[in-house]
MARRODO-740774 format. One record per atom (N, C-alpha, C, O, CB): residue number from 1; residue in three letters; atom name; y, x, z. Coordinates in nm, 2 decimals. Glycine has a CB too. Example, Ala and Ser with C-alpha at 12.3 -4.5 7.8 and 13.67 -1.06 7.14 Angstrom:
2
+------+------+------+--------+--------+--------+
! resi ! resn ! name !      v !      u !      w !
+------+------+------+--------+--------+--------+
!    1 !  ALA !    N !  -0.57 !   1.32 !   0.78 !
!    1 !  ALA !   CA !  -0.45 !   1.23 !   0.78 !
!    1 !  ALA !    C !  -0.33 !   1.32 !   0.78 !
!    1 !  ALA !    O !  -0.33 !   1.42 !   0.85 !
!    1 !  ALA !   CB !  -0.45 !   1.13 !   0.90 !
!    2 !  SER !    N !  -0.22 !   1.28 !   0.71 !
!    2 !  SER !   CA !  -0.11 !   1.37 !   0.71 !
!    2 !  SER !    C !   0.00 !   1.29 !   0.79 !
!    2 !  SER !    O !   0.11 !   1.34 !   0.80 !
!    2 !  SER !   CB !  -0.06 !   1.41 !   0.57 !
+------+------+------+--------+--------+--------+
//
This chain:
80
+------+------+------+--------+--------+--------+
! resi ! resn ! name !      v !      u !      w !
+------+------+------+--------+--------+--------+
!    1 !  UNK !    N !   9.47 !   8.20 !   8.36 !
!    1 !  UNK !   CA !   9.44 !   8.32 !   8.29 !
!    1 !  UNK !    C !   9.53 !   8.32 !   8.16 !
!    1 !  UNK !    O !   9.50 !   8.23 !   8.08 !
!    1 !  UNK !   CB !   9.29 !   8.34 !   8.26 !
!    2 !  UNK !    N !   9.63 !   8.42 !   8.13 !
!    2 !  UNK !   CA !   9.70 !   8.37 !   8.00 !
!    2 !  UNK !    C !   9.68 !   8.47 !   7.96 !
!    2 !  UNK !    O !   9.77 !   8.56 !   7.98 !
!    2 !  UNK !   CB !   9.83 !   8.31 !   7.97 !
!    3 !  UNK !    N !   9.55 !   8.50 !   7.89 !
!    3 !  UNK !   CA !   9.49 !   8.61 !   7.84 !
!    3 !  UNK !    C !   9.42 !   8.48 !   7.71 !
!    3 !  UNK !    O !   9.48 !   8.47 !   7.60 !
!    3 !  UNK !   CB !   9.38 !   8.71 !   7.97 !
!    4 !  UNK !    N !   9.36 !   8.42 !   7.73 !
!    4 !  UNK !   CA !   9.35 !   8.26 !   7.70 !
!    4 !  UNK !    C !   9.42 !   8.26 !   7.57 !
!    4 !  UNK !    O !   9.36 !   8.26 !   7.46 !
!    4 !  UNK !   CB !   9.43 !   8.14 !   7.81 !
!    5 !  UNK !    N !   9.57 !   8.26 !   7.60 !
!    5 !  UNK !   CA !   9.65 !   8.16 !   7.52 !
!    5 !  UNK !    C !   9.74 !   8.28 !   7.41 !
!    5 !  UNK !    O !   9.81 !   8.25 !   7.31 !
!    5 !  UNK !   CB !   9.77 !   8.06 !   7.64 !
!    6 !  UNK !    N !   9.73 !   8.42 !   7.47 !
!    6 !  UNK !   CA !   9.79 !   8.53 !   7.39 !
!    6 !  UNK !    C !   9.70 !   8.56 !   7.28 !
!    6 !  UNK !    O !   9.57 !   8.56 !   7.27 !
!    6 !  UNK !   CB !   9.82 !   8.65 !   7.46 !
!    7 !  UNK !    N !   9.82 !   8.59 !   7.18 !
!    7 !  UNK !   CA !   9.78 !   8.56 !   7.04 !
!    7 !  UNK !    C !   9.87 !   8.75 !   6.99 !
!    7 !  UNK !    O !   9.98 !   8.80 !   7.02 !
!    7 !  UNK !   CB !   9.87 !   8.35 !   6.95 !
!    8 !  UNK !    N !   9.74 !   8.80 !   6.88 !
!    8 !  UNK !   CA !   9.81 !   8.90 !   6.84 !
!    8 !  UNK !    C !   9.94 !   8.86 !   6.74 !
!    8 !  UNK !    O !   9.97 !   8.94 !   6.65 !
!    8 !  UNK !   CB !   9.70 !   9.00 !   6.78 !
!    9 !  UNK !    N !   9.98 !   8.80 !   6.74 !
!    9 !  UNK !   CA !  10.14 !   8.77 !   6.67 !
!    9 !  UNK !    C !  10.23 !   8.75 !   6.78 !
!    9 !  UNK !    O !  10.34 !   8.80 !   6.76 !
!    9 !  UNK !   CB !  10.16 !   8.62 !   6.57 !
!   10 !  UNK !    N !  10.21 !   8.70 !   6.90 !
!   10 !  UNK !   CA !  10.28 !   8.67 !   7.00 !
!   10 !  UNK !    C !  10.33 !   8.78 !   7.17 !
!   10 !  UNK !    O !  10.42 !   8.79 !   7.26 !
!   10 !  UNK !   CB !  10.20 !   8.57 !   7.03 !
!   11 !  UNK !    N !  10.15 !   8.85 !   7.07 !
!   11 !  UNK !   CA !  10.22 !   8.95 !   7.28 !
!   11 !  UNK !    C !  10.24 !   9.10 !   7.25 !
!   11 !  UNK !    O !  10.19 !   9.15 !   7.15 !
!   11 !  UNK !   CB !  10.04 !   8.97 !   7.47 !
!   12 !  UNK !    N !  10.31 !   9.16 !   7.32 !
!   12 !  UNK !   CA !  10.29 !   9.32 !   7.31 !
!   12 !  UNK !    C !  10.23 !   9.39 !   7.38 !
!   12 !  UNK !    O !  10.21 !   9.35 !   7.50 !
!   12 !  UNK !   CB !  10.39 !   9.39 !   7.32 !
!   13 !  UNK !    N !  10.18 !   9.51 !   7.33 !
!   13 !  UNK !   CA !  10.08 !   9.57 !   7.39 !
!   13 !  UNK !    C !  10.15 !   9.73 !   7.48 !
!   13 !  UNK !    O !  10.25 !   9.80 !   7.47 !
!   13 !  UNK !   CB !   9.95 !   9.59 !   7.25 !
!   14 !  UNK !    N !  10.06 !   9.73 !   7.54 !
!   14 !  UNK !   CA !  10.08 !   9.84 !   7.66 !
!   14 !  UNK !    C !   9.95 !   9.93 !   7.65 !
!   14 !  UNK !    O !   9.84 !   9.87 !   7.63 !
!   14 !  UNK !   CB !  10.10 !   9.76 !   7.84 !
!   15 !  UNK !    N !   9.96 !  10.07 !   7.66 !
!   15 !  UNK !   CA !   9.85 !  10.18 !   7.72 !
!   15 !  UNK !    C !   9.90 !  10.18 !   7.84 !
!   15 !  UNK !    O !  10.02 !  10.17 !   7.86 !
!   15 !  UNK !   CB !   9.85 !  10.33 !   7.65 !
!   16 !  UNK !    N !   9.81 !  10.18 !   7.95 !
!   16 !  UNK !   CA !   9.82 !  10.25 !   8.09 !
!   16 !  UNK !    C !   9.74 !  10.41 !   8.06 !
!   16 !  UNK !    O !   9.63 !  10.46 !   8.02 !
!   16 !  UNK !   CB !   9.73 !  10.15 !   8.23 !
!   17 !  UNK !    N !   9.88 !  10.46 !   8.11 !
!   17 !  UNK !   CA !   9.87 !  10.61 !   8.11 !
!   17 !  UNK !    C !   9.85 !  10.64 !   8.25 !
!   17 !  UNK !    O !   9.83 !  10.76 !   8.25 !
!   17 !  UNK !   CB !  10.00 !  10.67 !   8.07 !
!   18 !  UNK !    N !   9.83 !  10.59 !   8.37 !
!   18 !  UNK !   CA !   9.81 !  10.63 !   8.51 !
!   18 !  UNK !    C !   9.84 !  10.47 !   8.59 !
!   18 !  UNK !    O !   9.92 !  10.38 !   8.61 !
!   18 !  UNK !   CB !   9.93 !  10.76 !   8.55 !
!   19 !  UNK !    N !   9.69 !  10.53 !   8.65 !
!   19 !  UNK !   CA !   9.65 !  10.43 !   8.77 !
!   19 !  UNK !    C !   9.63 !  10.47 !   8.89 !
!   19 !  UNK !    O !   9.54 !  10.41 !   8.96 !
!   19 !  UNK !   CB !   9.53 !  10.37 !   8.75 !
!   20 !  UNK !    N !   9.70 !  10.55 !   8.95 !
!   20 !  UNK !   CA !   9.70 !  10.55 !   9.06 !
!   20 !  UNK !    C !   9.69 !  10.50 !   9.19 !
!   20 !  UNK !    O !   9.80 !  10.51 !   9.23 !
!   20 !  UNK !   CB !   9.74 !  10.58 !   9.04 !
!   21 !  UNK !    N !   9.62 !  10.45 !   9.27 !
!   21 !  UNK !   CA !   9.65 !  10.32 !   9.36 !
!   21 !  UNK !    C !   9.65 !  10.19 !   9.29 !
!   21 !  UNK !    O !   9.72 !  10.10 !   9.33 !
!   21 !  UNK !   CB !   9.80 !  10.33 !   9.42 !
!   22 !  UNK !    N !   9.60 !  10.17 !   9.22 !
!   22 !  UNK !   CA !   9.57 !  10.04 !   9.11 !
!   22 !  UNK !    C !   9.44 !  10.03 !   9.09 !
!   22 !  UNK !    O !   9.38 !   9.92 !   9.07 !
!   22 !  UNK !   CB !   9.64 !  10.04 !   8.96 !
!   23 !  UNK !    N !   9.36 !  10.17 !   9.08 !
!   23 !  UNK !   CA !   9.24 !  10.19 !   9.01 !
!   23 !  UNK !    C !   9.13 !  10.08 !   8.99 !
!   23 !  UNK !    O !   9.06 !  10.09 !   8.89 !
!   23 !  UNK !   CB !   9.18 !  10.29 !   9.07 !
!   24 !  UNK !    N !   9.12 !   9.99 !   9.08 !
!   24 !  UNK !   CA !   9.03 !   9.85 !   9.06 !
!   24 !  UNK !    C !   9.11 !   9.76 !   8.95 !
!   24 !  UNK !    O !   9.05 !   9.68 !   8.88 !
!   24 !  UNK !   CB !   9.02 !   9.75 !   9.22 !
!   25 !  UNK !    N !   9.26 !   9.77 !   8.94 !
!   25 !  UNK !   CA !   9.30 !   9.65 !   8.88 !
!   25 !  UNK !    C !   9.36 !   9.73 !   8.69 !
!   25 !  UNK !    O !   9.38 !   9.65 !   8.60 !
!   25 !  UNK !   CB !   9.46 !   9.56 !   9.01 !
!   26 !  UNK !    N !   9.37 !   9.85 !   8.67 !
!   26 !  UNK !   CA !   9.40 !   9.93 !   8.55 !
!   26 !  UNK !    C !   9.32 !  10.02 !   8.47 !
!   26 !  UNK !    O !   9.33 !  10.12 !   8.55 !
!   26 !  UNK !   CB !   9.48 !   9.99 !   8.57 !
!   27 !  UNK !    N !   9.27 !  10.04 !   8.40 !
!   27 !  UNK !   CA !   9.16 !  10.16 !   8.35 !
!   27 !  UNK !    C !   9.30 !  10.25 !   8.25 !
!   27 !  UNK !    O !   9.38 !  10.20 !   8.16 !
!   27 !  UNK !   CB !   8.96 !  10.07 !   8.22 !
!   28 !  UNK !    N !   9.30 !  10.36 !   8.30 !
!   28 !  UNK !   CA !   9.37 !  10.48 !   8.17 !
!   28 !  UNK !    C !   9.32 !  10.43 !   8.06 !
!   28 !  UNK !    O !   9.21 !  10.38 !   8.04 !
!   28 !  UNK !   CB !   9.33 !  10.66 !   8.18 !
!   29 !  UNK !    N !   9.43 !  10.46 !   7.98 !
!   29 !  UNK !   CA !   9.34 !  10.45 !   7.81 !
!   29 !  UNK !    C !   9.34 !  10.35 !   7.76 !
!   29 !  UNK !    O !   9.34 !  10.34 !   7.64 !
!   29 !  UNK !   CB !   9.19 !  10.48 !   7.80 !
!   30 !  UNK !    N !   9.36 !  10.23 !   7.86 !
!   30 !  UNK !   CA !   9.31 !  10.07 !   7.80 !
!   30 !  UNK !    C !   9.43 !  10.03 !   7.71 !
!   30 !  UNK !    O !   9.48 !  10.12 !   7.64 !
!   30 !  UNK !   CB !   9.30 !   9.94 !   7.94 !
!   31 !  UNK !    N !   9.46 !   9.92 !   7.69 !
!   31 !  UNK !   CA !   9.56 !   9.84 !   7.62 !
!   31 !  UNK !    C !   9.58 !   9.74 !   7.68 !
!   31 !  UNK !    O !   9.48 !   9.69 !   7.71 !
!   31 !  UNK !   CB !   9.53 !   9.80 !   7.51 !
!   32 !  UNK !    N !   9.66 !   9.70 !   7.71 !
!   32 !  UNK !   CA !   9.71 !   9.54 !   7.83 !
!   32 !  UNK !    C !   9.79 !   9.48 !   7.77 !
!   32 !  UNK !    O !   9.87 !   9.53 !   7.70 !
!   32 !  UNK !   CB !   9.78 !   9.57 !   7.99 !
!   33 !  UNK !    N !   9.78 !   9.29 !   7.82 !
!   33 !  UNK !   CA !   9.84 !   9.25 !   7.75 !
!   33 !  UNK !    C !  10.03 !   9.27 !   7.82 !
!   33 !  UNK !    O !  10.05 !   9.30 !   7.94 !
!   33 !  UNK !   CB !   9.77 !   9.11 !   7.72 !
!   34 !  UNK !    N !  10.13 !   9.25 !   7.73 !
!   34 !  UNK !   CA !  10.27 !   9.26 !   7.81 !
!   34 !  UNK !    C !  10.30 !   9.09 !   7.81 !
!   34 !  UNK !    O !  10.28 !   9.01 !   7.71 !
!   34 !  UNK !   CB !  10.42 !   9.38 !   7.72 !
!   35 !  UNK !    N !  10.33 !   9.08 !   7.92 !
!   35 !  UNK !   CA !  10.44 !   8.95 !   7.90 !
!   35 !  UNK !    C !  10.59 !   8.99 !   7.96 !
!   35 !  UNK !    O !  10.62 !   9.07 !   8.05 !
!   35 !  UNK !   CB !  10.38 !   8.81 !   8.01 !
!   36 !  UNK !    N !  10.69 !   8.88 !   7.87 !
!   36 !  UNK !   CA !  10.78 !   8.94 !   7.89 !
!   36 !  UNK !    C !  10.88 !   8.86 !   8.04 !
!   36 !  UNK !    O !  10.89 !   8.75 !   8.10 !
!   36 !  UNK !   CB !  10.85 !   8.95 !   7.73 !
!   37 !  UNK !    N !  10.93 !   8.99 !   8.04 !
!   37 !  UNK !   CA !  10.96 !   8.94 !   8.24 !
!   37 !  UNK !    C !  11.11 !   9.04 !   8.21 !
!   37 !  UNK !    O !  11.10 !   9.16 !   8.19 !
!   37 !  UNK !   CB !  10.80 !   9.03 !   8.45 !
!   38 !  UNK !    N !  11.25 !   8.95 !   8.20 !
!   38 !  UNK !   CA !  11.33 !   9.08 !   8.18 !
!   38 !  UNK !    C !  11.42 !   9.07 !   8.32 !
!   38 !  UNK !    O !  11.53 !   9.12 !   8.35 !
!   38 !  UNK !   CB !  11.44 !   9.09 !   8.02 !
!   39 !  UNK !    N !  11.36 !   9.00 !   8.39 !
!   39 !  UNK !   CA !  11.42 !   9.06 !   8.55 !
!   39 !  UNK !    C !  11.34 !   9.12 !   8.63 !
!   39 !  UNK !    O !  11.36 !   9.16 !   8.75 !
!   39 !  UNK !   CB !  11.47 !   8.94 !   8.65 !
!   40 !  UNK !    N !  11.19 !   9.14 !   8.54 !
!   40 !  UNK !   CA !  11.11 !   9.26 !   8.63 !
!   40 !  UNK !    C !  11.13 !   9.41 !   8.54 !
!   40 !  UNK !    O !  11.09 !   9.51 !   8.59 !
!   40 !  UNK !   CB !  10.92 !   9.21 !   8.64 !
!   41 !  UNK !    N !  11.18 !   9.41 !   8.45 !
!   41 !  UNK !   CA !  11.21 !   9.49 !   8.33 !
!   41 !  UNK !    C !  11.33 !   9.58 !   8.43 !
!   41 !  UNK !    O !  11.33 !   9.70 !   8.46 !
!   41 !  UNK !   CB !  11.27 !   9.39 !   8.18 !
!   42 !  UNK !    N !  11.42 !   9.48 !   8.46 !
!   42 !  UNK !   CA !  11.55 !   9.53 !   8.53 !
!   42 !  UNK !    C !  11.55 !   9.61 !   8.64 !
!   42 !  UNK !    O !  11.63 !   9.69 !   8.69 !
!   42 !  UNK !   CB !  11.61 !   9.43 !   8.56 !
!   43 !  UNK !    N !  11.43 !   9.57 !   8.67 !
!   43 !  UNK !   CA !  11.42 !   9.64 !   8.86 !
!   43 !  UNK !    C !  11.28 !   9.77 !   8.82 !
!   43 !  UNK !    O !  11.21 !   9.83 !   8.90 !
!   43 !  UNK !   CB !  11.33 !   9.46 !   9.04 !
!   44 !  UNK !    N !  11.28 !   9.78 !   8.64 !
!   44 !  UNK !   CA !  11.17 !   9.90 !   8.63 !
!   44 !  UNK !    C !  11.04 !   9.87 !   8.66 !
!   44 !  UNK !    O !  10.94 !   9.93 !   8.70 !
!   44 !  UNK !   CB !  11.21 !  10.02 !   8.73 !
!   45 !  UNK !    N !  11.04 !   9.76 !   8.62 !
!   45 !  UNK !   CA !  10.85 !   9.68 !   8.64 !
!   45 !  UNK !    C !  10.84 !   9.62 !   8.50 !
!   45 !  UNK !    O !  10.93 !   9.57 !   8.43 !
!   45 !  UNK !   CB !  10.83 !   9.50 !   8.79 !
!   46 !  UNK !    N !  10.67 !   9.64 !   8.46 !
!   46 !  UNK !   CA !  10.66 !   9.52 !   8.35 !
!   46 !  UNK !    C !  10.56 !   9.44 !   8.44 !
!   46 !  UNK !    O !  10.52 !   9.48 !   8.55 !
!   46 !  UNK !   CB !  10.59 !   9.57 !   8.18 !
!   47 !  UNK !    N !  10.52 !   9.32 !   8.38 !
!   47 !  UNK !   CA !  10.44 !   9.19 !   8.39 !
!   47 !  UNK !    C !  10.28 !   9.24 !   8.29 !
!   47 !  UNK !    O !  10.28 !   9.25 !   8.17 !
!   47 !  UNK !   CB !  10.55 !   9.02 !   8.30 !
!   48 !  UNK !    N !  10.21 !   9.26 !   8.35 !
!   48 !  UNK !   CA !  10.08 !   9.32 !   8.26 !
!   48 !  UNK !    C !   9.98 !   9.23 !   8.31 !
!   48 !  UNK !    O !   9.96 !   9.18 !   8.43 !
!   48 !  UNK !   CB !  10.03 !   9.50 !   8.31 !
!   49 !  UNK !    N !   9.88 !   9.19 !   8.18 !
!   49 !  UNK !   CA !   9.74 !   9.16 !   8.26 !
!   49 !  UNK !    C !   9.64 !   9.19 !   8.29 !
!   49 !  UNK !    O !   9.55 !   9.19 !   8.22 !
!   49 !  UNK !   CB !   9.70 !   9.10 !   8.26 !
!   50 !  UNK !    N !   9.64 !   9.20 !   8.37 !
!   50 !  UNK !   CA !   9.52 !   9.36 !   8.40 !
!   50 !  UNK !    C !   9.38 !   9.29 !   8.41 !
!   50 !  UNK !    O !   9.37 !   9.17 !   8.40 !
!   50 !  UNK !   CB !   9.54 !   9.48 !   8.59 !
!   51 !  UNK !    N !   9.26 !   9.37 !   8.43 !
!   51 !  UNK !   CA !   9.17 !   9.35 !   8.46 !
!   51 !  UNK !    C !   9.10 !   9.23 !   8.50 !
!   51 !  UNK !    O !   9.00 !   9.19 !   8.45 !
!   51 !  UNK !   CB !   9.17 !   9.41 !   8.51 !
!   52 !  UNK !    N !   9.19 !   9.17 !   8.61 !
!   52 !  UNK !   CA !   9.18 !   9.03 !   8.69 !
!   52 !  UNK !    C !   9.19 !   8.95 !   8.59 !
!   52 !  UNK !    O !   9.10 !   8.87 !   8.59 !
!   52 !  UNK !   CB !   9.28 !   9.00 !   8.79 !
!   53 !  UNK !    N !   9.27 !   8.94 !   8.50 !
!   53 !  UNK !   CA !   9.33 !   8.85 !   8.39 !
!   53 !  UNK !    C !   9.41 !   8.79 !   8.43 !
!   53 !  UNK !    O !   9.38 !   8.67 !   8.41 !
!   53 !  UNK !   CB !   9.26 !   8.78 !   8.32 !
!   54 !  UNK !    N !   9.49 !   8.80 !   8.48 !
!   54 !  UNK !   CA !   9.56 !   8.74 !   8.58 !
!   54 !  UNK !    C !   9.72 !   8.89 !   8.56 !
!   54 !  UNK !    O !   9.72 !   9.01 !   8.58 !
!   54 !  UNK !   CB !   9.43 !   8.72 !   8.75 !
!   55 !  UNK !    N !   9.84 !   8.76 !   8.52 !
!   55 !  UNK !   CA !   9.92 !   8.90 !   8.53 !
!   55 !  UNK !    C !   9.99 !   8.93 !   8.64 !
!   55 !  UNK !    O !  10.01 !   8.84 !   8.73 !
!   55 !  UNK !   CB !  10.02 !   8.91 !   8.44 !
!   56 !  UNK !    N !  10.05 !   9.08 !   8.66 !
!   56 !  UNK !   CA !  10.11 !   9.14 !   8.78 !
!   56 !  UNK !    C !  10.20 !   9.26 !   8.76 !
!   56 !  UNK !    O !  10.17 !   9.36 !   8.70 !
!   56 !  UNK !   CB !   9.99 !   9.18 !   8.88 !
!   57 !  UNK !    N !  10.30 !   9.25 !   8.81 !
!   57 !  UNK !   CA !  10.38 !   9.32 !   8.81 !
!   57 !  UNK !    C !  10.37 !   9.47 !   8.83 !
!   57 !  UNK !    O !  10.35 !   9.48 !   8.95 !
!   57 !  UNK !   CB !  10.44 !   9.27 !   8.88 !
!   58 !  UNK !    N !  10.37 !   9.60 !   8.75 !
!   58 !  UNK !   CA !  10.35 !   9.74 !   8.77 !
!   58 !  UNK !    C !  10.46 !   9.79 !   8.75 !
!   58 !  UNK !    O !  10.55 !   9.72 !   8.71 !
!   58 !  UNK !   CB !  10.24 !   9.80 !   8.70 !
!   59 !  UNK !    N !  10.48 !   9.92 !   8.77 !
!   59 !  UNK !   CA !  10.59 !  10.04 !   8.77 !
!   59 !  UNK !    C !  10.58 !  10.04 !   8.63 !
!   59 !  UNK !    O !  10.47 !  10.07 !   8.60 !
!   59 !  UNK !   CB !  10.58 !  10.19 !   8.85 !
!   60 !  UNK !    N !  10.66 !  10.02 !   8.54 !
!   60 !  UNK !   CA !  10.71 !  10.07 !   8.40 !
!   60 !  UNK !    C !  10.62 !  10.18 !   8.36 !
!   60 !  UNK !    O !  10.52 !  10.18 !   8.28 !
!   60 !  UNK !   CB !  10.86 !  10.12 !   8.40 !
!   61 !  UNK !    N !  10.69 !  10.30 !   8.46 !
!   61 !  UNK !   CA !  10.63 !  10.39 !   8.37 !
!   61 !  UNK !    C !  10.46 !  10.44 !   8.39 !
!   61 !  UNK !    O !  10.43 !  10.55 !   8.35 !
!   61 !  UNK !   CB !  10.73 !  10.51 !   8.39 !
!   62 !  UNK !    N !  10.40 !  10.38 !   8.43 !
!   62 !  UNK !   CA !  10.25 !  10.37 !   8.39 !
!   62 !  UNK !    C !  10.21 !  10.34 !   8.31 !
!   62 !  UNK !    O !  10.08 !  10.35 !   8.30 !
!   62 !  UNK !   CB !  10.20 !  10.32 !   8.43 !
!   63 !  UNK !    N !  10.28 !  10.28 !   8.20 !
!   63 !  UNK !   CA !  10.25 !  10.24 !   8.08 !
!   63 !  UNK !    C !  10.38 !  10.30 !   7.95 !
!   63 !  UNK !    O !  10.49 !  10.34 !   7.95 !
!   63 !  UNK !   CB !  10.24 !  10.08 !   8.10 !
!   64 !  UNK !    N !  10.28 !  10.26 !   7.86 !
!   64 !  UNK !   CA !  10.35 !  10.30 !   7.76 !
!   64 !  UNK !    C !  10.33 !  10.21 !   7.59 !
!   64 !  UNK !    O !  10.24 !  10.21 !   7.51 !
!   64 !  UNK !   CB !  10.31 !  10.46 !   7.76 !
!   65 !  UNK !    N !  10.43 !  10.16 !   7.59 !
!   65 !  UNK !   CA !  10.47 !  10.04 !   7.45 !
!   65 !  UNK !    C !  10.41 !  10.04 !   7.35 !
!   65 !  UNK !    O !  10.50 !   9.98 !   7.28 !
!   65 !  UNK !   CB !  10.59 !  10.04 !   7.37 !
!   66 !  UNK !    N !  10.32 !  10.06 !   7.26 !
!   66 !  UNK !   CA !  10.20 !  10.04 !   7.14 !
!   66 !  UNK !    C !  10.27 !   9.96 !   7.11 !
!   66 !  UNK !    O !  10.32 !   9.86 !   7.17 !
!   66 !  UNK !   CB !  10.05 !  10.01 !   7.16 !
!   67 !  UNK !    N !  10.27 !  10.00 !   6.92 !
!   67 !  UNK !   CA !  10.36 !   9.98 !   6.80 !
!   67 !  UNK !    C !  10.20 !   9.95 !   6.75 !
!   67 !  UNK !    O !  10.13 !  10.06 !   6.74 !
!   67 !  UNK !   CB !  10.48 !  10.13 !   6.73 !
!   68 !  UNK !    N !  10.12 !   9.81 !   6.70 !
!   68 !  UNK !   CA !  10.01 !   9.88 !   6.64 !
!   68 !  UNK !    C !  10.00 !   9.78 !   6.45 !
!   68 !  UNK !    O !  10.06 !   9.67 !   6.47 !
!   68 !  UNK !   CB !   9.83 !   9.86 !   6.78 !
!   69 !  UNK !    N !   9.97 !   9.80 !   6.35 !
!   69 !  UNK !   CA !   9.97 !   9.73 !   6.24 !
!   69 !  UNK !    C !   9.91 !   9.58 !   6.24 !
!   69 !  UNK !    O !   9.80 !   9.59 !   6.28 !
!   69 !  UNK !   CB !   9.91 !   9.80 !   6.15 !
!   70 !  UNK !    N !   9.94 !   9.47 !   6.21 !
!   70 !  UNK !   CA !   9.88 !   9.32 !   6.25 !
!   70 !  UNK !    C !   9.76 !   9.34 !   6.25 !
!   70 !  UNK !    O !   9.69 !   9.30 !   6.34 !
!   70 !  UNK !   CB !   9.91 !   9.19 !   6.16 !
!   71 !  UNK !    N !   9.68 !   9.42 !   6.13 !
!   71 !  UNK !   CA !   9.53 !   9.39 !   6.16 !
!   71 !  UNK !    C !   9.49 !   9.41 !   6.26 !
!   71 !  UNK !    O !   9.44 !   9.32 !   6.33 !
!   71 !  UNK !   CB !   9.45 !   9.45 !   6.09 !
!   72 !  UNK !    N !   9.51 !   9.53 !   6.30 !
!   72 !  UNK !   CA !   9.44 !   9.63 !   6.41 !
!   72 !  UNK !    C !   9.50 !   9.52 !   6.57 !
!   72 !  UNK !    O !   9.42 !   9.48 !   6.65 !
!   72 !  UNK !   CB !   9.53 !   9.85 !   6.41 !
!   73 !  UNK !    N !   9.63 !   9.50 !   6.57 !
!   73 !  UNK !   CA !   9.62 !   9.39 !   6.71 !
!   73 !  UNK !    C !   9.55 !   9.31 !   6.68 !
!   73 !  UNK !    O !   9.47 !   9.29 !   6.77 !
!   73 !  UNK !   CB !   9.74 !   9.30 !   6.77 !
!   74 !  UNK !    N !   9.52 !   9.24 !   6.58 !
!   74 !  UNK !   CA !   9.44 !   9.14 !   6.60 !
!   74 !  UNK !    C !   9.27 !   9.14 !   6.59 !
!   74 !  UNK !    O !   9.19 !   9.04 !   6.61 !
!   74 !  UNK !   CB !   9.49 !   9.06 !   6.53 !
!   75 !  UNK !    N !   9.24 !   9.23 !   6.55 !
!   75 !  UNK !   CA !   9.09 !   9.30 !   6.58 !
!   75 !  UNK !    C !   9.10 !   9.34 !   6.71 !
!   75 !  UNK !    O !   9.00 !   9.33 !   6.78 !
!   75 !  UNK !   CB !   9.06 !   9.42 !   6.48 !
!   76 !  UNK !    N !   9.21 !   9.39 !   6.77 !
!   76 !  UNK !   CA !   9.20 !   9.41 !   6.95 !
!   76 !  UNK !    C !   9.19 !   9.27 !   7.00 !
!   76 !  UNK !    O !   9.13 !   9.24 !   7.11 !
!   76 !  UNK !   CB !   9.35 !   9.48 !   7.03 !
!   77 !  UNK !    N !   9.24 !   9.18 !   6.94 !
!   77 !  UNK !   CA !   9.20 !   9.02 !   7.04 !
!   77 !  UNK !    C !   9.10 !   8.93 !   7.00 !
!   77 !  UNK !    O !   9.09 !   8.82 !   7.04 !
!   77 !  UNK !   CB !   9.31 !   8.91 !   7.05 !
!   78 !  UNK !    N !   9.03 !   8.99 !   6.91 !
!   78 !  UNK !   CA !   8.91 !   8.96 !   6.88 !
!   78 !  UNK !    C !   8.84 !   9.02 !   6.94 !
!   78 !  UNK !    O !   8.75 !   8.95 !   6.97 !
!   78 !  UNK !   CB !   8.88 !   8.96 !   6.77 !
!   79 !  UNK !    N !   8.83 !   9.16 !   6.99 !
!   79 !  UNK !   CA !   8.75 !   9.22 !   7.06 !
!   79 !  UNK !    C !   8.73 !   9.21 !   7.22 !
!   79 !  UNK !    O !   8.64 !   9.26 !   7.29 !
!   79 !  UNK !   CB !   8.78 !   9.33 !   7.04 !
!   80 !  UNK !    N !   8.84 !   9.12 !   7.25 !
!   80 !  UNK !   CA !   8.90 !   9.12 !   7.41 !
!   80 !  UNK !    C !   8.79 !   9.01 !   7.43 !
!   80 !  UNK !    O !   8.78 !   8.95 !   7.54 !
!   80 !  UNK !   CB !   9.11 !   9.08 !   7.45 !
+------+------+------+--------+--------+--------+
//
């Protein structure tokens, strides 16, 4: 689970904007952690950890990149 070991200084964050065919493993709206994968980047996939906690490869554009101020990520990984 490297949900564990991510630290709000260390990961970037993702909204899923559409779950389509995922719906057990993504909730709309959420925040997910990103890990960075730039040969899944390349083929139009990110590395997310969804639900499972456990990460997995999705279509890019289901998500969308969150810019958020240090406090506020890190009150999200205190909350997680």
């Amino acid at each position: 689970m490297y949900f564990a070991i991510m630290t709000a200084d260390t990961v970037d964050l993702v909204v899923c904007l559409e779950n389509s065919g995922y719906e057990a493993a993504l909730e709309r709206r959420k925040l997910y952690g990103l890990l960075p994968d730039s040969e899944a980047e390349a083929r139009g996939l990110l590395r997310v950890i969804d639900e499972s906690g456990e990460d997995y490869l999705y279509p890019a554009g289901m998500f969308y990149k969150v810019e958020l101020p240090l406090a506020v990520r890190q009150a999200v990984f205190r909350a997680a």
